[in-house]
mmCIF file of the N, C-alpha and C atoms, coordinates in Angstrom:
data_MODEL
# 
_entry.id   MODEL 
# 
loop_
_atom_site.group_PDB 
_atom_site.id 
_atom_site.type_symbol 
_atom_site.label_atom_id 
_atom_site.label_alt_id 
_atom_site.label_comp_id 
_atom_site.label_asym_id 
_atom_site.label_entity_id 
_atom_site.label_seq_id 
_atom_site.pdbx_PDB_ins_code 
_atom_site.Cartn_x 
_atom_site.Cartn_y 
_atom_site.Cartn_z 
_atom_site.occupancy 
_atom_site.B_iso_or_equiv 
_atom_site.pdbx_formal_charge 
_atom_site.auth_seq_id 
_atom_site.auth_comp_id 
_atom_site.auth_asym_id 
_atom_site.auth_atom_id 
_atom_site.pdbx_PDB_model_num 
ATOM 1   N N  . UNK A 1 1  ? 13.048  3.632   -5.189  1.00 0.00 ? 1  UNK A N  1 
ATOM 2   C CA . UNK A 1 1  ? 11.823  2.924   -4.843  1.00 0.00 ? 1  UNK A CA 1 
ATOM 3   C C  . UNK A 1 1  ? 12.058  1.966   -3.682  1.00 0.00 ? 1  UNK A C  1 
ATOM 4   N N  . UNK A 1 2  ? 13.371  1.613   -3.744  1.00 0.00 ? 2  UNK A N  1 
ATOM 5   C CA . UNK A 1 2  ? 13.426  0.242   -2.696  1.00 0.00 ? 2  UNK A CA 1 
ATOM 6   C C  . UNK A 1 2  ? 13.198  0.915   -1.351  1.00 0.00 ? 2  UNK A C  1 
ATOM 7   N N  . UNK A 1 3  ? 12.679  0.472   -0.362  1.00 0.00 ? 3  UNK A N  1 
ATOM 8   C CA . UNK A 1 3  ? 12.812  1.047   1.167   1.00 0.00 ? 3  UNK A CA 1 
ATOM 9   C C  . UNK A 1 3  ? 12.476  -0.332  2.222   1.00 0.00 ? 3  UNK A C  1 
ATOM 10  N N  . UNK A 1 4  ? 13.746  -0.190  2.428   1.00 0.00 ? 4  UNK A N  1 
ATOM 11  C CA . UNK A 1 4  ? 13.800  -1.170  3.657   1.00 0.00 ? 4  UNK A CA 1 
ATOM 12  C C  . UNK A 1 4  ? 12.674  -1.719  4.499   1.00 0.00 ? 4  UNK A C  1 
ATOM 13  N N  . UNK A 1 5  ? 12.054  -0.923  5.162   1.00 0.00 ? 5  UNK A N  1 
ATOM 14  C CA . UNK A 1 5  ? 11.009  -1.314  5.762   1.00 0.00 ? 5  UNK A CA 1 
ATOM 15  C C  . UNK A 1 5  ? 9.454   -0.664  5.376   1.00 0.00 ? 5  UNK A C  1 
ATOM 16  N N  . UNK A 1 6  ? 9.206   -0.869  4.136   1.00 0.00 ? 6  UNK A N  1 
ATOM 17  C CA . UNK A 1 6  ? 8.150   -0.128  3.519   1.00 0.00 ? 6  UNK A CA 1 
ATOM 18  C C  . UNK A 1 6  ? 7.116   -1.123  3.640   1.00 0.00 ? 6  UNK A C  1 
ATOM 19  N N  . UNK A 1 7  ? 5.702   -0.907  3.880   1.00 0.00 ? 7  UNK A N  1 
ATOM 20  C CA . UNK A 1 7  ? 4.266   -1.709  3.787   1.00 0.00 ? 7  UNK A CA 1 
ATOM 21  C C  . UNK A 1 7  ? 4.173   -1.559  2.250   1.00 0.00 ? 7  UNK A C  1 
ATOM 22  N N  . UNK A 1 8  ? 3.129   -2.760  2.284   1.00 0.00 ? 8  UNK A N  1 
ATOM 23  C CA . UNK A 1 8  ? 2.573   -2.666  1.009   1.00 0.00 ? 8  UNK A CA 1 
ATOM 24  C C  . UNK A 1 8  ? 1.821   -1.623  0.736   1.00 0.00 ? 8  UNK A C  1 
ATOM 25  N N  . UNK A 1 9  ? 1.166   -1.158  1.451   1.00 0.00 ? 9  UNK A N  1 
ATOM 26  C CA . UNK A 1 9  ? 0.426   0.315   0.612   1.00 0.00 ? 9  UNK A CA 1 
ATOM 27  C C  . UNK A 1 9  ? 1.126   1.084   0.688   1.00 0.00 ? 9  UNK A C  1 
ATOM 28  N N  . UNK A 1 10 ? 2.449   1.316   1.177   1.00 0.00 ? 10 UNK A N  1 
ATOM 29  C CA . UNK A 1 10 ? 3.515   2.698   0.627   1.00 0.00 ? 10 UNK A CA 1 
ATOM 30  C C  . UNK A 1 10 ? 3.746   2.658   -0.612  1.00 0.00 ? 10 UNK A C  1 
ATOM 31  N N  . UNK A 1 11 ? 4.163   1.315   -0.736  1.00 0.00 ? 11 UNK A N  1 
ATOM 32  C CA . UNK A 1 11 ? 4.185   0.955   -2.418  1.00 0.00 ? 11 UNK A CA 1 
ATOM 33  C C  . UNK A 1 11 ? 3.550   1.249   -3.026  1.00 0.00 ? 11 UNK A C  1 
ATOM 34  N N  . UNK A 1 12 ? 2.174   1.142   -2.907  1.00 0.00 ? 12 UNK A N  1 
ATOM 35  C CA . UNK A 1 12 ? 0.763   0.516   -3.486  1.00 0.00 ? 12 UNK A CA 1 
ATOM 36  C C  . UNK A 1 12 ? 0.902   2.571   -3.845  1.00 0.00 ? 12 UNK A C  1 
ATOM 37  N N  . UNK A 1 13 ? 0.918   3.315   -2.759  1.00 0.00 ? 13 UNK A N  1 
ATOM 38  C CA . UNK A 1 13 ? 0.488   4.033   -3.173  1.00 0.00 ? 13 UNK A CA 1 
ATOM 39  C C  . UNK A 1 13 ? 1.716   5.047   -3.675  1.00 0.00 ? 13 UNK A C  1 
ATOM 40  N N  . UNK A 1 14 ? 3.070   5.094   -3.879  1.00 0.00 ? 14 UNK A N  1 
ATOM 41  C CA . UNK A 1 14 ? 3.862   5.082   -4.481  1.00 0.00 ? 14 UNK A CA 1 
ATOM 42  C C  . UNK A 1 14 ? 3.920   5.170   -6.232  1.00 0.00 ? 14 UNK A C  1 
ATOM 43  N N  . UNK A 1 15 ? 3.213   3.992   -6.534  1.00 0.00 ? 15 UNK A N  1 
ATOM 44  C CA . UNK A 1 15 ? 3.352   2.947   -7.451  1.00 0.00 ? 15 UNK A CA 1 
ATOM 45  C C  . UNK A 1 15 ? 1.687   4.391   -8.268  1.00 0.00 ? 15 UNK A C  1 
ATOM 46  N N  . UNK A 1 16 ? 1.046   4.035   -7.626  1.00 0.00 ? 16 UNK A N  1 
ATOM 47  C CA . UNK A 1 16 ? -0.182  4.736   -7.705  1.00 0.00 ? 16 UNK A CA 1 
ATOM 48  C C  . UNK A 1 16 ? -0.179  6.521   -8.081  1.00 0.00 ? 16 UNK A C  1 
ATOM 49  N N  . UNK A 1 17 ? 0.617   7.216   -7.630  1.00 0.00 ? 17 UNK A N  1 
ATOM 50  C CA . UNK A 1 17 ? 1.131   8.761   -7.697  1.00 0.00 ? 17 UNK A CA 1 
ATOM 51  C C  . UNK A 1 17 ? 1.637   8.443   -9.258  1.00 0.00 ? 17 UNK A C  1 
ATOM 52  N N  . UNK A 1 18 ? 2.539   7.827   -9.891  1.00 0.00 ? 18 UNK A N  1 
ATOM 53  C CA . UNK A 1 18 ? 3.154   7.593   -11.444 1.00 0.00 ? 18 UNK A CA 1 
ATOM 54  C C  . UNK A 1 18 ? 2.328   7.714   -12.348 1.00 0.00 ? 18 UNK A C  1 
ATOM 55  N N  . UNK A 1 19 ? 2.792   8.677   -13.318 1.00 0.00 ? 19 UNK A N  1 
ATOM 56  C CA . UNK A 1 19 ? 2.061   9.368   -14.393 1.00 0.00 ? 19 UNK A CA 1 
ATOM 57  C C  . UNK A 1 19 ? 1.595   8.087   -15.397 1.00 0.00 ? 19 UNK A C  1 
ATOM 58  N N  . UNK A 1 20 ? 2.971   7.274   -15.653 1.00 0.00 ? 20 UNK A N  1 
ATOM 59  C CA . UNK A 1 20 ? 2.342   6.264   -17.075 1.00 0.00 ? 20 UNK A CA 1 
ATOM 60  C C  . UNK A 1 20 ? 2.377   5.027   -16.519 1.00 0.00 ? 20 UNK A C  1 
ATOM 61  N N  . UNK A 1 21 ? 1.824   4.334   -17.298 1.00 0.00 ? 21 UNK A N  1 
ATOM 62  C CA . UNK A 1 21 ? 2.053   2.669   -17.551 1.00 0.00 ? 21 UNK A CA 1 
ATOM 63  C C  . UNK A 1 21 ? 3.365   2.236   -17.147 1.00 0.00 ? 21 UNK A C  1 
ATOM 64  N N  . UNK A 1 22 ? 4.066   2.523   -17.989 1.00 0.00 ? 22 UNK A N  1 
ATOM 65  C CA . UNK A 1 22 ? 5.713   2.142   -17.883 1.00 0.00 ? 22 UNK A CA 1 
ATOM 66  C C  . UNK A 1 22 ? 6.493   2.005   -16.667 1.00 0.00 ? 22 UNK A C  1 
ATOM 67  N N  . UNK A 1 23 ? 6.108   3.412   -16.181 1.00 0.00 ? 23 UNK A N  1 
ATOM 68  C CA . UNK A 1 23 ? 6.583   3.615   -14.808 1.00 0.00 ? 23 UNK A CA 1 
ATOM 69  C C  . UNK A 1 23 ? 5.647   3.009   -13.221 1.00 0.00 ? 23 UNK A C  1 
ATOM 70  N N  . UNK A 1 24 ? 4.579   2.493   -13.657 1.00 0.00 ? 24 UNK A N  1 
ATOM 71  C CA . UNK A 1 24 ? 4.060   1.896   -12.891 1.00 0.00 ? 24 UNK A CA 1 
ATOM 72  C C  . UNK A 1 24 ? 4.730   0.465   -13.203 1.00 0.00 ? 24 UNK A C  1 
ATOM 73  N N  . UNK A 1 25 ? 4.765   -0.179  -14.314 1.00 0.00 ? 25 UNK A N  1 
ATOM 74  C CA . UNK A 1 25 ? 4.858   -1.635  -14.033 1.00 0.00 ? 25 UNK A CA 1 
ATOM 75  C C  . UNK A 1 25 ? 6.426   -1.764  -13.742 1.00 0.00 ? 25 UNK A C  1 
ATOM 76  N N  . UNK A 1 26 ? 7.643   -0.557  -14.067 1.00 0.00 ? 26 UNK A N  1 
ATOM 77  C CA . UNK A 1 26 ? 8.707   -0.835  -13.652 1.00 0.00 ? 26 UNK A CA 1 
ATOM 78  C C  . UNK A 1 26 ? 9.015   -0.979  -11.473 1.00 0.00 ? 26 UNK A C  1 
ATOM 79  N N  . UNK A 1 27 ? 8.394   -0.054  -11.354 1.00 0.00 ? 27 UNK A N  1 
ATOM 80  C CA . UNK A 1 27 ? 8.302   0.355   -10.160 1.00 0.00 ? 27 UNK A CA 1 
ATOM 81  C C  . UNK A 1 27 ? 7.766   -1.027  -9.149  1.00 0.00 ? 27 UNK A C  1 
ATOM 82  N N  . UNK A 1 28 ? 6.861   -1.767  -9.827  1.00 0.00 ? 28 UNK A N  1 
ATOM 83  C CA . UNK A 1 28 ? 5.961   -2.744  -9.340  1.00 0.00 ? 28 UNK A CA 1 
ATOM 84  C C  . UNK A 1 28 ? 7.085   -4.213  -9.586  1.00 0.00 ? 28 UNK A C  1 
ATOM 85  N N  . UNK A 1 29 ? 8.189   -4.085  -10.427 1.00 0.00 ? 29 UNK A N  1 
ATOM 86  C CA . UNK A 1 29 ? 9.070   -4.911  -10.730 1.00 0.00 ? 29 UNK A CA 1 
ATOM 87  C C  . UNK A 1 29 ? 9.924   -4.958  -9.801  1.00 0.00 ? 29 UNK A C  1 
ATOM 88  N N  . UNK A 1 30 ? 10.302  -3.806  -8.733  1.00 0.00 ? 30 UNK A N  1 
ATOM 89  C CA . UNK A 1 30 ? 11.567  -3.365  -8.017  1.00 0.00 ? 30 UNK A CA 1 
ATOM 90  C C  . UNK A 1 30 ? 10.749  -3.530  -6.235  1.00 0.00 ? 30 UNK A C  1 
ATOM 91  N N  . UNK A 1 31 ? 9.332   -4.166  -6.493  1.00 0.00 ? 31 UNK A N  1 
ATOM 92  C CA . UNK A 1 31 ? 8.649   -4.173  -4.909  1.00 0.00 ? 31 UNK A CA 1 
ATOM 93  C C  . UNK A 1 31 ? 8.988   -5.650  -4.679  1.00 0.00 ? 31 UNK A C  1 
ATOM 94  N N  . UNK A 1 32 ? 9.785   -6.282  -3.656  1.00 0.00 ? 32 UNK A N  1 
ATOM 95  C CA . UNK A 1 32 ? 9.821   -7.557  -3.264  1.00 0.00 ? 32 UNK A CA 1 
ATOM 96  C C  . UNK A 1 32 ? 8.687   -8.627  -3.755  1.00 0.00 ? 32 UNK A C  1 
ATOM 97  N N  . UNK A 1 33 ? 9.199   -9.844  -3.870  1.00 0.00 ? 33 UNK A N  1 
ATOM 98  C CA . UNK A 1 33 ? 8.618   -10.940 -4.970  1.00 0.00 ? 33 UNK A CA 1 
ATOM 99  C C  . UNK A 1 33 ? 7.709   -10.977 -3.507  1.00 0.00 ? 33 UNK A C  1 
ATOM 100 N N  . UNK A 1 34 ? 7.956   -11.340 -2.348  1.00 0.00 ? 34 UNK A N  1 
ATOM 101 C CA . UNK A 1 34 ? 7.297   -11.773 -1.012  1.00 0.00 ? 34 UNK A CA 1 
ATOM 102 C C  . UNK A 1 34 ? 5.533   -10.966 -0.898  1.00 0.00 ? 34 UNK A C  1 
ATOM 103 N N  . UNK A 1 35 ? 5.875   -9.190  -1.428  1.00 0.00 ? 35 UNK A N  1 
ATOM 104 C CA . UNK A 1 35 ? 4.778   -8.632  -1.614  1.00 0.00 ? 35 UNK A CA 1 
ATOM 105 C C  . UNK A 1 35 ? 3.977   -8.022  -2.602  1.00 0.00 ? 35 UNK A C  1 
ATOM 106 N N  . UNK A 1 36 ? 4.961   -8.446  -3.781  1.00 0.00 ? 36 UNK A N  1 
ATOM 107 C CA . UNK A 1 36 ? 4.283   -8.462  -5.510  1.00 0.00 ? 36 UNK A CA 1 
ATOM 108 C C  . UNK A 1 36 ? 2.869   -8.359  -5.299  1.00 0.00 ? 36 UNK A C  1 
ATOM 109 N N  . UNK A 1 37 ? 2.367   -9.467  -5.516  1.00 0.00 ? 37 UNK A N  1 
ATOM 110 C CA . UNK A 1 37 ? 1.090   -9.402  -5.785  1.00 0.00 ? 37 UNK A CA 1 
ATOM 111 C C  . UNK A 1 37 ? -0.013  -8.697  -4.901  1.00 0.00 ? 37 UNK A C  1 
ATOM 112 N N  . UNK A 1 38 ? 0.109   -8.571  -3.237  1.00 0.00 ? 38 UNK A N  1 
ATOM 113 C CA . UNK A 1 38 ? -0.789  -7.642  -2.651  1.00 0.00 ? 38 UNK A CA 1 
ATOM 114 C C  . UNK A 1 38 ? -0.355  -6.450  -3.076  1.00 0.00 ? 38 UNK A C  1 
ATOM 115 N N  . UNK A 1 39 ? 0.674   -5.653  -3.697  1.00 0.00 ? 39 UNK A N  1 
ATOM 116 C CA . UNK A 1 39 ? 0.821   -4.348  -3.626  1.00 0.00 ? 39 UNK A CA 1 
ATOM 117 C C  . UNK A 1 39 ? 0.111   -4.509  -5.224  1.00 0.00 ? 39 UNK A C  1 
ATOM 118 N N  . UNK A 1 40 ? 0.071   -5.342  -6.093  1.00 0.00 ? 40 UNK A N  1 
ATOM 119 C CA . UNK A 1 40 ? -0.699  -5.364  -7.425  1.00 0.00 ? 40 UNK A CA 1 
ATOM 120 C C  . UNK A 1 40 ? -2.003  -4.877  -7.395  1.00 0.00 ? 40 UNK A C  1 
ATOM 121 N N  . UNK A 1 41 ? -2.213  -6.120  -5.926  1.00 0.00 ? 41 UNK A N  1 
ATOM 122 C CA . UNK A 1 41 ? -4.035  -5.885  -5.645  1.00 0.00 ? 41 UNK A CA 1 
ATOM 123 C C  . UNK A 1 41 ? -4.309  -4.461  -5.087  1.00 0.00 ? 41 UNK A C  1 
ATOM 124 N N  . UNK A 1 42 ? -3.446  -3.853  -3.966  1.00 0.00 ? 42 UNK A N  1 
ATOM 125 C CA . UNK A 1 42 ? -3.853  -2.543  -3.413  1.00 0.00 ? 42 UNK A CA 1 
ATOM 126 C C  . UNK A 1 42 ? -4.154  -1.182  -4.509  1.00 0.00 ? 42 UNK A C  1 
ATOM 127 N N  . UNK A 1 43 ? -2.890  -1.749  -5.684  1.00 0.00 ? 43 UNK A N  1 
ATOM 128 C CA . UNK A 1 43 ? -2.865  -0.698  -6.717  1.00 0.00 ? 43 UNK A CA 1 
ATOM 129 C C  . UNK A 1 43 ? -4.087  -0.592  -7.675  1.00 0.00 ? 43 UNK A C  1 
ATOM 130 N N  . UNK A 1 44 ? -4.521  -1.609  -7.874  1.00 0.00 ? 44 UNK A N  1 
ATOM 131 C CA . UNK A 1 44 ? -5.513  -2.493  -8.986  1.00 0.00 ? 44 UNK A CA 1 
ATOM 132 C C  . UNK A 1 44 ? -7.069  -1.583  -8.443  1.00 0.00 ? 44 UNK A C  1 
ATOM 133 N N  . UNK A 1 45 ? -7.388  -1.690  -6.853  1.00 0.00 ? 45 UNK A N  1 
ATOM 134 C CA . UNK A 1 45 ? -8.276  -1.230  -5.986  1.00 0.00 ? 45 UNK A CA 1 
ATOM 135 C C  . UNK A 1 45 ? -8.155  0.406   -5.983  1.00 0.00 ? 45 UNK A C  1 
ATOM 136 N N  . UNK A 1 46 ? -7.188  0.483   -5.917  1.00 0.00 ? 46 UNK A N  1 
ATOM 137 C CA . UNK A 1 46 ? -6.969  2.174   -5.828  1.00 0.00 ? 46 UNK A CA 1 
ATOM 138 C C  . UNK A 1 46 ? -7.212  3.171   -7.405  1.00 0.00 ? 46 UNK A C  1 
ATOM 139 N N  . UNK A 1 47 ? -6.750  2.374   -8.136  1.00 0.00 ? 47 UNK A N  1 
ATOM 140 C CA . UNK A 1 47 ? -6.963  2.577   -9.199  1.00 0.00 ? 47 UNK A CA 1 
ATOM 141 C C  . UNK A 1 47 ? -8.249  2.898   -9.726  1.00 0.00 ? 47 UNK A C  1 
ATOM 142 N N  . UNK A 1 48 ? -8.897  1.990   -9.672  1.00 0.00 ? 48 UNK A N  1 
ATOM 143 C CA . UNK A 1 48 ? -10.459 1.249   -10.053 1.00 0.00 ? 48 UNK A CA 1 
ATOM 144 C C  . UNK A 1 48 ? -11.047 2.342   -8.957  1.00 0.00 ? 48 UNK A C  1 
ATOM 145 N N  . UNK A 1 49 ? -11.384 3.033   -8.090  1.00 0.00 ? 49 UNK A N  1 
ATOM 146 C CA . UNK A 1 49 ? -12.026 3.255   -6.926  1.00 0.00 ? 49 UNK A CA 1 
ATOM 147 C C  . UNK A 1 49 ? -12.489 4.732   -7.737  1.00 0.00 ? 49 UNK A C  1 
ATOM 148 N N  . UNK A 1 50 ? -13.413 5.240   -7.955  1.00 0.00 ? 50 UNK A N  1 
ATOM 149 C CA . UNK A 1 50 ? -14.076 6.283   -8.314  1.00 0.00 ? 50 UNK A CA 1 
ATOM 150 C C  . UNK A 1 50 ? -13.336 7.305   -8.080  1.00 0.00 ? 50 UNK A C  1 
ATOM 151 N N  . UNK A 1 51 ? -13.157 7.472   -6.452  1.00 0.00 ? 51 UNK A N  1 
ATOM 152 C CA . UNK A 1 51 ? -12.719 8.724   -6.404  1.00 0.00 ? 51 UNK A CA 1 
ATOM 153 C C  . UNK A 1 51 ? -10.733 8.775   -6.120  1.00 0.00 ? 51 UNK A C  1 
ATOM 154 N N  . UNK A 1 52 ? -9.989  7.290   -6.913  1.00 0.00 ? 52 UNK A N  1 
ATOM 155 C CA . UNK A 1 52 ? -8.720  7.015   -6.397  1.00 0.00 ? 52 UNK A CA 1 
ATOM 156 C C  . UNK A 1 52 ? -7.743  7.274   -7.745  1.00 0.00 ? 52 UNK A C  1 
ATOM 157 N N  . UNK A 1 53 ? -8.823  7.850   -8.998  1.00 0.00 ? 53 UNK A N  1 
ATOM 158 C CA . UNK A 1 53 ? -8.277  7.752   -10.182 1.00 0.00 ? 53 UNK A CA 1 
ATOM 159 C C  . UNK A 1 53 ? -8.600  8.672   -10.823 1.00 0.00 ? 53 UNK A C  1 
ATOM 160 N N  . UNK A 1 54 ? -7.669  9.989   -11.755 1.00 0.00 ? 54 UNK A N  1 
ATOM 161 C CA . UNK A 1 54 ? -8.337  10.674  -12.337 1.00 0.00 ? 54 UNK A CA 1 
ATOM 162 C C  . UNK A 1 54 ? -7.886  10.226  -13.978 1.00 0.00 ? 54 UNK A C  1 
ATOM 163 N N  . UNK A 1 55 ? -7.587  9.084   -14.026 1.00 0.00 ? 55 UNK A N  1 
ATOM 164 C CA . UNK A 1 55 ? -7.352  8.796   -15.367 1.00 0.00 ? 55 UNK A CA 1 
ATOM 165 C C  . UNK A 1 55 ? -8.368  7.803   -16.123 1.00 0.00 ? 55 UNK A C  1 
ATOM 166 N N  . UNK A 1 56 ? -9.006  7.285   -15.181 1.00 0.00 ? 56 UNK A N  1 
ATOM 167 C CA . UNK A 1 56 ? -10.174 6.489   -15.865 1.00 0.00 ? 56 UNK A CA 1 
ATOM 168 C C  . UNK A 1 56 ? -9.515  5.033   -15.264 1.00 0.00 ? 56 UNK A C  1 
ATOM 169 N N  . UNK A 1 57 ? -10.556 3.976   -16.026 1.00 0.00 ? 57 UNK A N  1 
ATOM 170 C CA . UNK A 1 57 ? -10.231 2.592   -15.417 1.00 0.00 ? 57 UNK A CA 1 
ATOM 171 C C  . UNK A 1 57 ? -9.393  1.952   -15.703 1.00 0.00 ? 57 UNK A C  1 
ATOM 172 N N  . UNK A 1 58 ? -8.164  1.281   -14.802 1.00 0.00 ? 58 UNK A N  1 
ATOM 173 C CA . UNK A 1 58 ? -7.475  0.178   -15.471 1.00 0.00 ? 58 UNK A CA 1 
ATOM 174 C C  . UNK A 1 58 ? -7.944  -1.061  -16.392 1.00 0.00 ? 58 UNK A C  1 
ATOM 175 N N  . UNK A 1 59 ? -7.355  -1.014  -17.291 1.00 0.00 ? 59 UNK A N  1 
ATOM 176 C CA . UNK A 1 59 ? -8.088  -1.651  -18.399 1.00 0.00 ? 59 UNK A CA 1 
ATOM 177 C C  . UNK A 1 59 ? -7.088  -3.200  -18.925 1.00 0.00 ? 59 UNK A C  1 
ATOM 178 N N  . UNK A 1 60 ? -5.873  -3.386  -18.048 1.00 0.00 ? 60 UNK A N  1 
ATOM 179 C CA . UNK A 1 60 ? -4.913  -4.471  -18.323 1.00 0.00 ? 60 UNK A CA 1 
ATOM 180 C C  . UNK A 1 60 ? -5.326  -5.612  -17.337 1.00 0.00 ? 60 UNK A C  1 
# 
């Protein structure tokens, strides 16, 4: 997961491709403290977005 010079939405959408829970919030543990929380928000948005989710709504 780590990559040197990765944006937050590589992450975001990285983080976003992962089948479960688990593996999303581990993955989201291993993204720099500096961009934690925007790659939370990009994921959170992508998630939630009608056509960005075929699992239904984040609900945490």
């Amino acid at each position: 997961m780590r990559q040197p010079e990765a944006w937050p939405r590589q992450y975001a959408r990285q983080i976003t491709a992962m089948r479960t829970r688990e593996e999303r919030i581990a993955a989201l543990a291993e993204v720099p403290e500096h961009l934690r929380e925007l790659v939370r928000t990009h994921v959170e948005i992508a998630w939630n977005h009608p056509r960005g989710n075929t699992y239904g709504p984040q609900t945490d």
